[in-house]
N, C-alpha and C positions, 0 to 999 in steps of 0.2 A: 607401772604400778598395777599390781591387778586391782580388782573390784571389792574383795574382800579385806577390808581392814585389819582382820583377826590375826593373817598368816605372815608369818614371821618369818625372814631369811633364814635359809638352814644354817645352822652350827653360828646362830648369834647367842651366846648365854646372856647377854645384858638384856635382851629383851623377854619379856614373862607373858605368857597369852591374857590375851582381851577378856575381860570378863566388866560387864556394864555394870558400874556398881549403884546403877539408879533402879533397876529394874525389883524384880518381888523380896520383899523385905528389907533392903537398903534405907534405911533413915527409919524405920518404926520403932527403934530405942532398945529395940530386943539385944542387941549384938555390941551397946555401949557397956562405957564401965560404969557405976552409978554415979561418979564425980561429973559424967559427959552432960550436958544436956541433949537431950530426946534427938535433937537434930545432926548431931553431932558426926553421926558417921556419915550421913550423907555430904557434911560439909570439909568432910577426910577425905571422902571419895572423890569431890570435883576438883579439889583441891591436888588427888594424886593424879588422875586424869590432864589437870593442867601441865601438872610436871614430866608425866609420859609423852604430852602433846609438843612440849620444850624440847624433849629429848629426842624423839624422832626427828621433829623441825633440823636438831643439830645433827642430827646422824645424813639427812638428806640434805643438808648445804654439804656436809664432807664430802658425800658421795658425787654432789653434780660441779662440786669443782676439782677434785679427781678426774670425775670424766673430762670435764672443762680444758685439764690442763693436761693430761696424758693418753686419755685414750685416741687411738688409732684405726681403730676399725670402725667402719661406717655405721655396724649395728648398735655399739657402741657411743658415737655419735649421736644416733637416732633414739637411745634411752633418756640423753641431755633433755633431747623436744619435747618424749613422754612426759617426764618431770615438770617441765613448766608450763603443761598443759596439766596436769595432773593438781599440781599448787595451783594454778590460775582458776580449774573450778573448783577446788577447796575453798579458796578466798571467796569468791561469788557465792557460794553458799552459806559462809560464815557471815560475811556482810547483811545476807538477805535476811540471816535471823537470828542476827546476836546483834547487829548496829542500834535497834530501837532500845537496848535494852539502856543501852549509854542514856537515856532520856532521865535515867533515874537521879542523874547530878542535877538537871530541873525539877524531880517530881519530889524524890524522899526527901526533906527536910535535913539528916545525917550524914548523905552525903553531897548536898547542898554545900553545909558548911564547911565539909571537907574540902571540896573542890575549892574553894574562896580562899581557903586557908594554905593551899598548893601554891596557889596563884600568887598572894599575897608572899610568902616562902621565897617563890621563883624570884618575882619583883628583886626581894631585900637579897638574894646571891649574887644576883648580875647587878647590882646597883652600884655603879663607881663608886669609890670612895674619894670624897670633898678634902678630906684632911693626908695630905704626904705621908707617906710613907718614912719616919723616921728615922730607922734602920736601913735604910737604902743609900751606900756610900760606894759610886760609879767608880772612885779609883782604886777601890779593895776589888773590886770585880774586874776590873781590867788589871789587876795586878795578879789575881789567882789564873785568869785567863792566860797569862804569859807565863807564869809559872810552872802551867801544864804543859807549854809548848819547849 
């Protein structure tokens, strides 16, 4: 991976150059539609940033299990290393300064109660069910199973 994030594999069309959409004029409402609130494109932008960050994420699992599973040449091999040296201080950097921000399920009151209410969610889909299953008649099911055979 080189150093520069901006530059793009030659003759990829899916990918569209970098452009920071937090930097000068990004979010000051000039550039919304009047329906938007003031915030709104900055909250377009991180938003599409997350989906470019998804997309490359998935462009580089393809590529290092490609390498993974067909390439044959040593130098080849040796872009595999690059790669997970490359993700490995991505991660470290994201951890060092996006982990604290997860504190906000303790701090902001809204997403407090989100969180509880996930939780709660979770609880009630894995929670067995007490009362049999009604519809569940073992010799229709071994009788379509034979039927298939």
């Amino acid at each position: 991976m080189s150093s520069d994030p901006t530059q793009q594999p030659p003759g990829d069309p899916s990918s569209e150059p970098s452009h920071s959409p937090l930097k000068s004029g990004a979010g000051s409402g000039a550039e919304t539609s009047p329906d938007l609130p003031p915030n709104a494109t900055r909250d377009i932008s991180v938003l599409q940033l997350l989906t470019k960050l998804v997309k490359e994420t998935d462009r580089l699992v393809r590529l290092a299990d490609d390498i993974d599973t067909h390439a044959s040449t040593p130098q080849a091999k040796a872009a595999f290393n690059l790669i997970g040296g490359e993700v490995s201080n991505i991660l470290s950097i994201m951890k060092g300064s996006l982990d604290p921000l997860y504190r906000l399920y303790e701090l902001d009151p809204g997403m407090k109660n989100l969180d509880r209410n996930r939780r709660n969610s979770t609880i009630k889909e894995f929670t067995v069910s007490t009362d049999p299953d009604d519809s569940y008649d073992e010799q229709t099911l071994w009788n379509d199973i034979k039927a298939k055979d």
